[in-house]
N, C-alpha and C positions, 0 to 999 in steps of 0.2 A: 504494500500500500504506500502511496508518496502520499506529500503534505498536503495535496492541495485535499486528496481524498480523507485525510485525516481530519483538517481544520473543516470541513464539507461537514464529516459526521458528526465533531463536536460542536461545530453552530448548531446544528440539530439535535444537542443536546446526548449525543453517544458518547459516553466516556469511553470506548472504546479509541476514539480519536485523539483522546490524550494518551493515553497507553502507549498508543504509537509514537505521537514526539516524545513523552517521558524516555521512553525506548531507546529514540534516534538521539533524542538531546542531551540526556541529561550529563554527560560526561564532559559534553562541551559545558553547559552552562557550571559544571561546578569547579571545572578547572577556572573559569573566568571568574568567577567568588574568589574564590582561594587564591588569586594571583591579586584580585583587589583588595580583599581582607587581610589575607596572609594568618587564615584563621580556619584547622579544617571545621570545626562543631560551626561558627559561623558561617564556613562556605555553604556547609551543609543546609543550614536554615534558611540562608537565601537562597539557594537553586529549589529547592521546596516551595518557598513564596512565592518565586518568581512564575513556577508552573501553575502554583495554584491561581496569579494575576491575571496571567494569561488564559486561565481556564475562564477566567470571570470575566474579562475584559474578549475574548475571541471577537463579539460581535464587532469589534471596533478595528479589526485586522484588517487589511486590504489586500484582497485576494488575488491582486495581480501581482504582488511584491512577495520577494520572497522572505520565508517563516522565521530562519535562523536570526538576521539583522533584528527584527523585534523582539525576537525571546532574549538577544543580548543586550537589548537596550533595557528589557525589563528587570534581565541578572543585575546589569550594572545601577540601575534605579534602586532599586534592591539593598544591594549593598552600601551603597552613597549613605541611604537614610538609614540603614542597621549600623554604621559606622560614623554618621552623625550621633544616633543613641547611645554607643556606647565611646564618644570620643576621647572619655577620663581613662578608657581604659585600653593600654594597646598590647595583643597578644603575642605571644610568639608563633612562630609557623608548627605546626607537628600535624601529625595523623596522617598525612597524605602524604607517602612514599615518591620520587622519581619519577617510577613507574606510570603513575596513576597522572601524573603532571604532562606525561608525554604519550607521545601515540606509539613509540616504540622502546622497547626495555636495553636498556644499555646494558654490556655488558660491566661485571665486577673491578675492574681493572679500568675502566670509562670510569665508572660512577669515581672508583677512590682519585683516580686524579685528578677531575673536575670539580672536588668536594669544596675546596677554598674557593676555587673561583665562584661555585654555584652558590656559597655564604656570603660569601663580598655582595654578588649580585641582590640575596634574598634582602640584604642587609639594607644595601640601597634602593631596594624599591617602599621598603618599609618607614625609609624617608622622605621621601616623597609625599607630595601629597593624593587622597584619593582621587582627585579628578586628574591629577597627571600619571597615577599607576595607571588608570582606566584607558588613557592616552597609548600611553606605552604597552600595554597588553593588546589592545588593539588592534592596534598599527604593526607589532615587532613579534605577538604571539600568534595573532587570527588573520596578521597580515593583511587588514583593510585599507582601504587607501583613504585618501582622507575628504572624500566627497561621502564615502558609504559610512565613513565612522562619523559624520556632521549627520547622516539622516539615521545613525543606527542610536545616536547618541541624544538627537534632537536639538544643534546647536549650529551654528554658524560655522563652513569652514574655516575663516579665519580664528576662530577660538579654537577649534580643535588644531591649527597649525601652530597658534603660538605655546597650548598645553604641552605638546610635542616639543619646539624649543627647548621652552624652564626646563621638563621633563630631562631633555637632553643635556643641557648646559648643566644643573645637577648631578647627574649621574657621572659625566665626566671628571665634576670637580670630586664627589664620591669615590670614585671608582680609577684613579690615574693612574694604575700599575696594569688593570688590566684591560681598558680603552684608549684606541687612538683615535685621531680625527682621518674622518675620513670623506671630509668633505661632508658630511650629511648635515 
């Protein structure tokens, strides 16, 4: 069954048709939590919310566009205001493995020598702020360009290009041993 058949039956009230994107999505939406949060119990609650919004909100989908771009802009909504809630409080990363972060399992010998680098990184996305992690997973994790993450996002591209910048220009001054410029 594809989305469009899916999103068809749950306008019609068939949870059968969330089944199906919970199915298709949900691993996407909860990498995207967890790389905004950096939080797995919270990724977990937002990729939950986010389906349940979407289940509430279906009527308001637009059927010629495609399903993914708005269930991320719902993840990312999601997380914005559960990390607005809990702003006194900032967690560390745990529960979710490598593995579960990526589409393919590294081997043992990958993992141990990328371990510093992939801390340095965790480290500095954890400084940042939520609208420029959002930026930066986007763009550099789901690989959107930045016309799709201005409509996946619901902002101007220009804000989504300059979130990208700060984003950028941070991370560099964060991270100097192991980024170059590279024109970007």
């Amino acid at each position: 069954m594809d989305d469009q058949q899916a999103i068809a039956w749950l306008k019609q009230g068939d949870i059968t048709g969330l089944e199906v994107l919970v199915r298709r999505y949900q691993d996407r939406a909860l990498r995207t939590a967890y790389l905004i949060c950096l939080d797995a119990d919270m990724a977990q609650d937002i990729a939950q919310d986010a389906f349940l919004r979407a289940q509430q909100r279906i009527d308001q989908f637009d059927d010629s566009r495609p399903f993914a771009p708005w269930l991320l802009r719902i993840v990312t909504n999601e997380a914005l205001m559960l990390l607005r809630r809990r702003r006194h409080r900032e967690s560390a990363p745990g529960g979710i493995t490598e593995a579960t972060l990526t589409d393919e399992r590294p081997s043992i010998e990958d993992m141990l020598a990328a371990a510093e680098t992939q801390e340095a990184v965790r480290s500095a996305l954890a400084r940042l702020s939520p609208k420029q992690r959002v930026a930066v997973v986007s763009r550099y994790y789901f690989g959107l360009n930045e016309a799709e993450m201005a409509s996946a996002l619901g902002c101007p591209r220009g804000t989504i290009k300059r979130r990208l910048h700060d984003a950028r220009q941070r991370l560099r001054r964060l991270l100097p041993g192991w980024v170059h410029d590279a024109g970007s």
